[in-house]
C-alpha positions in Angstrom: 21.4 14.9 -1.9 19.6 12.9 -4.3 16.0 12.4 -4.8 14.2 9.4 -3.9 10.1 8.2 -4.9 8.3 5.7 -3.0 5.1 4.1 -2.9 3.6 2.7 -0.2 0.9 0.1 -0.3 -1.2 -0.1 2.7 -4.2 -3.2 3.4 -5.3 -5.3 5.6 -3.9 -8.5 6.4 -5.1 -11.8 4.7 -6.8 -12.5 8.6 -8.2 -9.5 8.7 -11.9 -9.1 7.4 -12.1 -6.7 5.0 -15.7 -5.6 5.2 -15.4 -3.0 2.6 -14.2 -5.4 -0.2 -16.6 -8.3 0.3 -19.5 -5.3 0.3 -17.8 -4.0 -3.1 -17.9 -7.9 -3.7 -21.4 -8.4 -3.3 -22.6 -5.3 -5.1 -20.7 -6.1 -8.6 -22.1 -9.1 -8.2 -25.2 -8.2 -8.0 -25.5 -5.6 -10.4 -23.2 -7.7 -13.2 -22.9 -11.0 -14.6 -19.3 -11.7 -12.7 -19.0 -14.0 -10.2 -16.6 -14.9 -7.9 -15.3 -11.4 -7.4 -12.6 -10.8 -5.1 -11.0 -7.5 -4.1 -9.1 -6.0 -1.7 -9.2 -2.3 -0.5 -5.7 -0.6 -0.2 -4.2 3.0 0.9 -1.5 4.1 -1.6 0.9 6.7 -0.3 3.4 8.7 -2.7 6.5 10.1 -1.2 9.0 12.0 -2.9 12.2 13.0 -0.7 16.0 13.9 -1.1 17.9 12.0 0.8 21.8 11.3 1.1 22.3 8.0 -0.2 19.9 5.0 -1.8 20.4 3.7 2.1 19.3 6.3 3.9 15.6 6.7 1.9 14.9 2.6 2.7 15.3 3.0 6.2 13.7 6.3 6.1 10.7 4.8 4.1 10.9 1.4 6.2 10.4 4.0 9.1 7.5 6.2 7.9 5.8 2.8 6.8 5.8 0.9 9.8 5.4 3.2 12.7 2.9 5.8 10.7 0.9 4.5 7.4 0.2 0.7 8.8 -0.9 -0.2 11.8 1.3 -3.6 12.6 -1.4 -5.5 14.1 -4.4 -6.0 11.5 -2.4 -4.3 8.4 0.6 -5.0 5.9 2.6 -3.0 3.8 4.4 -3.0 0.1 7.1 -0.7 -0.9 7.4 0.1 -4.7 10.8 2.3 -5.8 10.4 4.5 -8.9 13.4 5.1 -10.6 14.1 9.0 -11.1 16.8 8.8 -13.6 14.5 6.9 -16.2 
């Protein structure tokens, strides 16, 4: 077995309003000098797993992503591999 670390990036979709941002967006600009702020809110998930072969953890991670941590309709994903032999 070999061990495997993934992160997941979980956010809206670019047609999906993201109330929460343009509220975080109104507020720095409010209180600051910035304009035109943009932002978008995000879930990060960290998994660490052992898993036979490089394979196996990108279907199993390609699994977890899509049927539990996004919800396919409003929200996309990003997977980010961290190398455990550096």
């Amino acid at each position: 077995m070999k061990n495997f670390k993934a992160i997941v990036d979980v956010g809206l979709k670019p047609t999906i309003k993201d109330i929460k941002a343009i509220t975080l967006a109104d507020a720095v600009e409010q209180i600051t000098d910035v304009k035109n702020f943009h932002c978008k809110l995000q879930n990060r998930y960290i998994l660490e797993f052992s898993a036979q072969n490089r394979d196996t953890a990108q279907k199993t991670v390609q699994l977890i992503a899509e049927e539990i941590l996004a919800n396919s309709v409003i929200e996309e994903y990003e997977i980010h591999w961290v190398d455990l032999n550096e």
